[in-house]
N, C-alpha and C positions, 0 to 999 in steps of 0.2 A: 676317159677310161675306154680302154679296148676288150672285146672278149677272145681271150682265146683257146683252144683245143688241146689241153695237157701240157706237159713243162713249156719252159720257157727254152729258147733256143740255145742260149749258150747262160751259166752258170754266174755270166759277172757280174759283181754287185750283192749278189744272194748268199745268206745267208746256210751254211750248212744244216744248221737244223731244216730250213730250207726246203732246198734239196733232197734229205732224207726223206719228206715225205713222197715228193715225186717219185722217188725212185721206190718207196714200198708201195706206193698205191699202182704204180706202171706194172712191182712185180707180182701184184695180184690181178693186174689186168681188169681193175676198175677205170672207166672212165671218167675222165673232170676236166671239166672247164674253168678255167681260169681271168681271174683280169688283176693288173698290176695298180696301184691305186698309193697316196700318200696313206700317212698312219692312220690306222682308222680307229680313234679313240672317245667317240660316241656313236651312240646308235642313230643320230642325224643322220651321218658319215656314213654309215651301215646303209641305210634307209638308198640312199643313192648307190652302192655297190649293187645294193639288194634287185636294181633297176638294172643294171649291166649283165648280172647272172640269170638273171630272170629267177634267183629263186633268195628265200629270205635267209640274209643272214641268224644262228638266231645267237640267244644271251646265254656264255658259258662263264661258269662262276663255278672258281673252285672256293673251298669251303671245307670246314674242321667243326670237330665238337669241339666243347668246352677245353678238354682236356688235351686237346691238338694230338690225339693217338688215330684219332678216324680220319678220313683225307674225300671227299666226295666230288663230283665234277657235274653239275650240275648245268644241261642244256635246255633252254627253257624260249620262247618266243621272245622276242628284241619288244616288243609292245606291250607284256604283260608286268606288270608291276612283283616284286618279288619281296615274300613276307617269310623271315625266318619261322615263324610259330606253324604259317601251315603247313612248311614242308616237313620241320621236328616230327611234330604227331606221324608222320605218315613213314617215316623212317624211322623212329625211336630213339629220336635223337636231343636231349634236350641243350639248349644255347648253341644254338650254330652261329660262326661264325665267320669270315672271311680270313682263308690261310695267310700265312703271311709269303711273300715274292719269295724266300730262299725254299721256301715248301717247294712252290709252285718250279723252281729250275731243280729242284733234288729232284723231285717225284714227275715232272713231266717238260724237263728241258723247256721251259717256256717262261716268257716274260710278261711282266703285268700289261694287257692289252693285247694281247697275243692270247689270252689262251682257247684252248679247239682240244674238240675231240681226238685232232689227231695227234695230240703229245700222248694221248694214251699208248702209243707204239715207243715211247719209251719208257712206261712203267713196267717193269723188265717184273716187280715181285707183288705188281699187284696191290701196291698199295691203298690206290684211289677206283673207290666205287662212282661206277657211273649211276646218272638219274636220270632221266629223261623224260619233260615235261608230254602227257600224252599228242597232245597238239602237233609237239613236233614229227610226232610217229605220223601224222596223218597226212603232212606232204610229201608229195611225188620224190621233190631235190630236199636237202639241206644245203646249206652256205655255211662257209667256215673256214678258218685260216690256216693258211700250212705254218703251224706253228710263229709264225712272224705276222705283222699286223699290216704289211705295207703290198699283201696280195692277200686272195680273197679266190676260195676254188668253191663249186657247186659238185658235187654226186647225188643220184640216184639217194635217197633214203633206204630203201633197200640193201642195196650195197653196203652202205654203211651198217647195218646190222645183219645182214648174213652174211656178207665176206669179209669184211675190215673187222668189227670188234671181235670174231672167232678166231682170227690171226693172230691178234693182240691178246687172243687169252684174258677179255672182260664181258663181264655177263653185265647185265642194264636191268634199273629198277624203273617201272612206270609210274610214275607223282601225277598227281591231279593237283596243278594249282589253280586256283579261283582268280586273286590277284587284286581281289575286290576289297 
């Protein structure tokens, strides 16, 4: 794995959802790093990406209540164990559960293994509430995928929440998971 300096040079191969993201994050003029990488379908996989960006991928989990009308997206540290009961309580939410894959490509054009923060840029009505484990608030970068699971971009944390999720029209709830 290589790192490099925002898109990729030429398009081939790539996925359009993709692409989509380069081109909204180029047109908000956030900077990101990139590296290109086979599927990354555990957080081992992760773990070694995580050494390429120099910053941690982390664990995005979308998520429904009981009655699949609420839709959540939930980013959390790749290392911390995740307990539906503590996050319930803290969002009022009781039986959460894992969306199902046609949720996850209706409400944010992404595939299971794939999902990221940045499909939030196509929840056009708002569907899905972000969470955001406080932990993650606390590094410099996040890591996370331009919608597709087979690259792997780093930004600024900051960035991502004062330029990226105000574009996208999502406000973010802070969770304290324990994980213990």
């Amino acid at each position: 794995m290589k790192l490099y300096s925002g898109r990729p040079e030429n398009n081939n191969n790539r996925e359009e959802r993709e692409i989509r993201v380069y081109d909204y994050l180029d047109k908000l003029e956030i900077p990101y790093s990139r590296t290109d990488h086979e599927a990354a379908e555990t957080m081992e996989v992760c773990k070694a990406i995580d050494e390429v960006l120099g910053a941690k991928i982390c664990k995005n989990l979308f998520l429904c209540n009981r009655q699949k009308t609420v839709f959540y997206l939930l980013l959390m540290p790749g290392d911390k164990p995740f307990k539906t009961k503590e996050l319930s309580s803290q969002i009022n939410s009781a039986r959460l559960s894992f969306a199902t894959p046609d949720k996850m490509l209706e409400y944010l054009d992404i595939k299971p293994g794939a999902v990221s923060v940045m499909g939030l840029m196509n929840d056009k009505e708002n569907a899905v509430r972000l969470l955001i484990d406080e932990d993650i608030l606390k590094d410099e970068y996040i890591g996370c995928h331009p919608c597709v699971n087979t690259s792997s971009i780093k930004i600024k944390t900051d960035d991502l929440i004062n330029k990226y999720l105000p574009s996208v029209n999502h406000a973010f709830t802070t969770v304290k998971l324990i994980g213990e």
